[in-house]
C-alpha positions, 0 to 999 in steps of 0.5 A: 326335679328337685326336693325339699325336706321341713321336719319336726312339725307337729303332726294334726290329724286328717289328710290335709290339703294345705298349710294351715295359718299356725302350720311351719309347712309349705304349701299342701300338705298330705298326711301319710301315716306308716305302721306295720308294714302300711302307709296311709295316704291319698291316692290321687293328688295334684301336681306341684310343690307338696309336702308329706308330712310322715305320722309314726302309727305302728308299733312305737306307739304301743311302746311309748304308751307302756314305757319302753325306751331306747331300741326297745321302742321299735325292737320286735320278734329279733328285728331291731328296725321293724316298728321304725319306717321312714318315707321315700318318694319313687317316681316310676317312669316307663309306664312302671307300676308298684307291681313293677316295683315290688318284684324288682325287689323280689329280683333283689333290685334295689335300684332301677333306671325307671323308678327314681328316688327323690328322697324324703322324711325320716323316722322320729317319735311320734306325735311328733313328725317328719316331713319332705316338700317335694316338686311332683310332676304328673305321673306315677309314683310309689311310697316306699319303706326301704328299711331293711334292704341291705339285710341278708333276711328278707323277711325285715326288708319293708317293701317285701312285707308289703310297705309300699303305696301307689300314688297319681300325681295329675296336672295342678292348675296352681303356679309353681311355687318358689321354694323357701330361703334357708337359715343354714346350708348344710355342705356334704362333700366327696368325704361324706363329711357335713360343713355347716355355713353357720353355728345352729341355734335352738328353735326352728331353723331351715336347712338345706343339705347339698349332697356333693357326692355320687351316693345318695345319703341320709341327713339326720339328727339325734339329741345324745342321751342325758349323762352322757357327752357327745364323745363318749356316745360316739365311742360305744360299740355298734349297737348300743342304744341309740339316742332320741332322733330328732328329724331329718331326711330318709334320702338326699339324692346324689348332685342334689340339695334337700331342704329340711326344717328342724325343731331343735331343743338347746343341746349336744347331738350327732349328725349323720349320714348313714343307717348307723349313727356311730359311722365313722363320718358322723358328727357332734354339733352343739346347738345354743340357746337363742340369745333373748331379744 
């Protein structure tokens, strides 16, 4: 089963059923929605090639609205991650169920042989949107927030505060639809290091991140802050501000390729492939201008 990932799209409201004319997705589209700690979203939708399209809803918004910047923006009663969510997509085999699901995590499971990964969007600032084009076969599933699995205080994991979602994928009658070229191929090798197999340029540009390691890693872009240079971001101490994100990728599966489509300004950003964008592996890449026609 593969994967693919386009984000930074505009987000227009409602539950859509396809790509609209003006639209850069592909095929359905299905609108979910993530606030504190719920996803909104169809419960049912037919199989194939379906792009979620991931709507921040919650907490973020009420501080951009009053003016907050940086981790303040989704900092709330001592959690640093509360107001921010991003989307996996879980297939639950053998007969398994979100109930199922919800008390393995209890169990402090993060990971099942019957619930599968399949990746997809990460966090941005709304109204913009992130978003992941998956190939769904029949069955059932989950939408899931695993922010906060790895801490100590259960009570900031998502999942356990209720952030997960069932959804039926029934038998499409559509054909299988041939997924996107790419403009770039992004390489992630047993180092975790990204090679890119040309420079970025500024505006819309299709990605697809091959993940050659044995360990499912993010794909994420943030813009560095305004005065200050890549470096110099990347040698402040863990926890400091954060930069804007800009998209990406919540999940790509091990020995498997994820497409992502970025909108992307002219600029200096840090690409990384853990939670913390200061790790050790991430790194700075320039994306240029376009070169008028």
């Amino acid at each position: 089963m593969s994967a693919l990932l386009l984000s930074g799209a505009r987000y227009s409201s409602g539950q859509s059923a396809r790509a609209t004319a003006s639209s850069p997705l592909p095929v359905r589209v299905v609108d979910v929605r993530a606030g504190e700690f719920y996803f909104q979203a169809p419960d049912t939708i037919p199989a194939g090639l379906t792009t979620f399209r991931l709507l921040q809803t919650g907490l973020v918004v009420e501080r951009m609205r009053a003016g907050a910047h940086g981790r303040e923006l989704v900092r709330d009663k001592g959690d640093d991650t509360r107001g921010a969510h991003m989307l996996w997509v879980v297939r639950l085999d053998s007969g398994k169920t979100v109930a199922d699901l919800y008390s393995a995590a209890q169990a402090g499971e993060r990971r099942t042989p019957w619930a599968r990964q399949l990746g997809g969007p990460a966090f941005t600032l709304p109204p913009a949107t992130t978003n992941a084009t998956i190939d769904l076969e029949p069955g059932n599933y989950a939408l899931v927030c695993y922010i906060g699995s790895a801490r100590a205080d259960r009570t900031r994991y998502h999942l356990l505060n209720g952030m997960f979602r069932a959804l039926t994928v029934r038998p499409g009658s559509e054909r299988r639809s041939i997924p996107p070229r790419v403009d770039v191929v992004a390489t992630i090798s047993g180092e975790e290091i990204i090679k890119f197999s040309k420079p970025l340029r500024a505006g819309r540009v299709m990605i697809r991140v091959d993940n050659q390691t044995d360990k499912d890693l993010e794909f994420k872009f943030q813009r560095v802050p305004a005065g200050l240079t890549g470096k110099a971001f990347l040698a402040q101490p863990q926890g400091a501000g954060p930069g804007t994100p800009m998209g990406g990728l919540s999940s790509v599966p091990p020995r498997t390729s994820v497409i992502t489509t970025l909108n992307l300004p002219a600029g200096q950003y840090v690409v990384g492939t853990h939670p913390s964008i200061r790790h050790v592996t991430s790194q700075l890449v320039t994306v240029a201008s376009r070169s008028p026609n």
